[in-house]
C-alpha positions in Angstrom: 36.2 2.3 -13.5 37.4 4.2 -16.4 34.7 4.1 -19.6 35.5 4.6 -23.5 35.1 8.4 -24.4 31.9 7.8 -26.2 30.3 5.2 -23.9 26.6 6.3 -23.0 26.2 7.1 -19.3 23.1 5.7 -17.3 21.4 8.9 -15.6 21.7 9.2 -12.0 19.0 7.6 -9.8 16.1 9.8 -9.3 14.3 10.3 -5.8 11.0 10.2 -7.3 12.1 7.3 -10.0 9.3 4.2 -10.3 11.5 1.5 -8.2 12.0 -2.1 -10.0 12.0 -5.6 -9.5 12.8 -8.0 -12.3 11.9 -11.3 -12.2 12.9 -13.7 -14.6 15.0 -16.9 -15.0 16.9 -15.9 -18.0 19.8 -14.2 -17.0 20.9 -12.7 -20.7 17.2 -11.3 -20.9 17.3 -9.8 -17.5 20.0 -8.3 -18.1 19.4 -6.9 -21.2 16.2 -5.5 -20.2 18.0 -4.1 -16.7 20.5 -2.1 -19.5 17.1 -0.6 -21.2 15.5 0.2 -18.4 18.5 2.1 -16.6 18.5 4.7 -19.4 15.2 5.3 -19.5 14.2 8.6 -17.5 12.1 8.2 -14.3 13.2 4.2 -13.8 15.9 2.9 -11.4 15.9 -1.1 -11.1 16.4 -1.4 -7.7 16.3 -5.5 -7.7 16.5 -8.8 -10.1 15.6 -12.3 -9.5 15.0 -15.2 -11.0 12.2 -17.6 -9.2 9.3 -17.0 -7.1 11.0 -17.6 -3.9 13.5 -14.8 -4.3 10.9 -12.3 -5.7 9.0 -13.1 -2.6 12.2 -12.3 -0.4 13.1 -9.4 -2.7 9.7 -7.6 -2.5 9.6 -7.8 1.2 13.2 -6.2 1.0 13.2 -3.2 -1.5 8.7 -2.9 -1.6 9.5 -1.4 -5.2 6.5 0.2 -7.2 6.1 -2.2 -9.6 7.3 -5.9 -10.2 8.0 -7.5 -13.1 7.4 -11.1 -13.3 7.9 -14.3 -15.8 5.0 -16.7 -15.8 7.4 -19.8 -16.3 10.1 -20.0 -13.8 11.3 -23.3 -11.7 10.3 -23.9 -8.3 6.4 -21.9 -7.8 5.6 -20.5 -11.4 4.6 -16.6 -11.7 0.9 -17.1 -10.7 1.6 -19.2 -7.4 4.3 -16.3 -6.6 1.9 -13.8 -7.3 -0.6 -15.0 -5.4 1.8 -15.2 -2.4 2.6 -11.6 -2.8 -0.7 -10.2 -3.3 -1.7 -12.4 0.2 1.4 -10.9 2.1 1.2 -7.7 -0.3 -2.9 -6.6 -1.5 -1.4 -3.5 -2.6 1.6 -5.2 -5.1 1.5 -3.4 -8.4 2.6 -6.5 -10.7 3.4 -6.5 -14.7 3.9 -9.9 -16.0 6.1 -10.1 -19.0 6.5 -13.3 -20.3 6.7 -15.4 -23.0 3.3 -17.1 -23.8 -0.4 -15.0 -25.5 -2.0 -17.8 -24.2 -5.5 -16.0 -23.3 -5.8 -18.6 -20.7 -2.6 -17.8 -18.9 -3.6 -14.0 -18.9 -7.0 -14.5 -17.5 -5.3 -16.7 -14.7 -2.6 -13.7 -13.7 -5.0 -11.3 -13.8 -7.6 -13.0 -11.6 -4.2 -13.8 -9.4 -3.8 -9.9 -9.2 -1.8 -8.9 -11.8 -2.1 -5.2 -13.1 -1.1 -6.1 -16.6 0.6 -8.7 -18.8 2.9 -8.2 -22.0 4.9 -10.7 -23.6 8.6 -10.4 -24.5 8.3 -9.6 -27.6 6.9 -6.3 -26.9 8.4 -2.9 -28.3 9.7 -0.8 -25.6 7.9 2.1 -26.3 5.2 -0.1 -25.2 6.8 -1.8 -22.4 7.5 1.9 -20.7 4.0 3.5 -21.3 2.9 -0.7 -19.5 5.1 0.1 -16.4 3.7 4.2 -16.0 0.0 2.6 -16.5 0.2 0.0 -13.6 2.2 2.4 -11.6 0.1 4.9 -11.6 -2.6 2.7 -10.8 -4.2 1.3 -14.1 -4.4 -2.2 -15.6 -3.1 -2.7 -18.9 -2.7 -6.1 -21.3 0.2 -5.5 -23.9 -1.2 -5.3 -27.9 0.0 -8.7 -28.9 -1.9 -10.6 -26.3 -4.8 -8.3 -26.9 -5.4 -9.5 -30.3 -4.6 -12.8 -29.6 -7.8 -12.7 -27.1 -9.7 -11.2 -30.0 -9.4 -13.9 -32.4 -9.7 -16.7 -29.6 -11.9 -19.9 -30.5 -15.2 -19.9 -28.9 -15.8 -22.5 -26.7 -15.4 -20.9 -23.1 -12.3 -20.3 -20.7 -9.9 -23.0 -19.5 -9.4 -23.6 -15.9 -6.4 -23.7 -14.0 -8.3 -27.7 -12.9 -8.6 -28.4 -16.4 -5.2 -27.4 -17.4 -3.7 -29.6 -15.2 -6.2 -32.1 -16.8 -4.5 -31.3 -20.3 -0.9 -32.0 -18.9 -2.4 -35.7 -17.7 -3.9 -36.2 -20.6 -0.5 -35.0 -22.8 1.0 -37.7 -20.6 -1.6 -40.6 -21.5 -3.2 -41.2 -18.3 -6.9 -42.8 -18.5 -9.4 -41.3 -16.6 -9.3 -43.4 -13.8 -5.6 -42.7 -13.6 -6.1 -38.3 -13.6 -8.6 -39.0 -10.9 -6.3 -40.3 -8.9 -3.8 -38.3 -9.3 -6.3 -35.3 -8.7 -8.1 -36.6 -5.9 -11.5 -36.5 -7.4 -13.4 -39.4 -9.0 -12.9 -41.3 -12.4 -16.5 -38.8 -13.4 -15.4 -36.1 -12.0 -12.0 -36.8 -14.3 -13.9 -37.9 -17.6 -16.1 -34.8 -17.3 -12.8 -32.6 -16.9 -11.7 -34.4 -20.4 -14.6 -33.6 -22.1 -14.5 -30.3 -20.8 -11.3 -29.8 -22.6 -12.6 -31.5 -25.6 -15.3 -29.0 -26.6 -13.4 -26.0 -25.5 -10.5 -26.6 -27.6 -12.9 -28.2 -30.6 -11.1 -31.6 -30.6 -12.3 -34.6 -31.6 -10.1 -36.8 -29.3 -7.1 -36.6 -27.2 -4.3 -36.4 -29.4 -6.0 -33.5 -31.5 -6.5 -31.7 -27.7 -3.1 -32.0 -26.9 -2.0 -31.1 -30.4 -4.6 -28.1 -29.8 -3.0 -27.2 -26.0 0.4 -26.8 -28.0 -1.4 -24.3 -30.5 -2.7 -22.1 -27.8 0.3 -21.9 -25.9 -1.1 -24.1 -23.3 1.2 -26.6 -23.3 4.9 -26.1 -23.3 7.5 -28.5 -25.3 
């Protein structure tokens, strides 16, 4: 295929290059980050994907140094995919790059077995020096989301049980109805909610789920 005179040239695959996946549902995104990563020296994308079930397949195809994952993504979202891998995989070097700062969401990938976590919005000066650190064995959490931690409420981490709790609750089930749904008792539910309440410092349920939407969460 011929190219304009002035066109810019992707280097030549190097043997010793950090091998890629990318993960992620948004095809324009991908791609776009595909195009930056191919000129950067010492990177070859090797694979892209975009759900959990094909990173799965992927990985078991290409083993590439590091995988880069999206959190929110149909069919199993990031963390059930990356707790697949690491099962299959213990040794899986994983960079999730996504959308939410949620400090919930990147205590839940990293106890999952993710090596770091940047959002999209990061610099790719940033995003490069992220992919070397977890390649070369280190664990790294991207600036953004770093200072989000910093200034989080007090109150205590959110679970991945009383998450789901917070997406009943959004959804205006009583008590009785959440404990139902999952499988524990109408207590066990109510103490869930009031979990929730003093963690995110709301008065009621409305004001949690109004909360939930703050902190990334819940998604629109």
């Amino acid at each position: 295929m011929l190219r304009r005179p002035n066109s810019p040239v992707p280097p030549l695959p190097n043997p010793s290059s950090i091998r890629l996946i990318l993960v992620d549902d948004h095809v324009v995104l991908r791609a776009g980050l595909a195009n930056v990563l191919s000129f950067e020296p010492g990177m070859q994308v090797v694979a892209e994907g975009d759900d959990g079930e094909v990173a799965l397949a992927l990985y078991r195809k290409h083993q590439p140094d590091v995988l880069l994952l999206d959190l929110c993504m149909p069919g199993i979202d990031g963390i059930e995919t990356l707790q697949r891998l690491r099962r299959e995989f213990p040794a899986a070097r994983v960079l999730i790059l996504t959308s939410s700062e949620a400090p919930e969401e990147v205590r839940h990938a990293l106890a999952a077995g993710a090596c770091g976590y940047v959002t999209k919005t990061v610099h790719p000066a940033e995003l490069m020096a992220a992919i070397r650190k977890v390649h070369a064995g280190g664990q790294v959490i991207g600036k953004a989301v770093a200072e989000q931690m910093a200034v989080e409420q007090e109150g205590g981490t959110i679970s991945r049980r009383e998450l789901e709790t917070l997406g009943l609750v959004r959804q205006g089930f009583t008590n009785a109805e959440i404990g139902r749904l999952m499988g524990v008792s109408e207590n066990t539910a109510k103490a869930h909610v009031r979990a929730l309440l003093a963690k995110l410092q709301a008065a009621d349920r409305a004001e949690a789920v109004a909360r939930g939407f703050e902190r990334g969460l819940l998604k629109a």
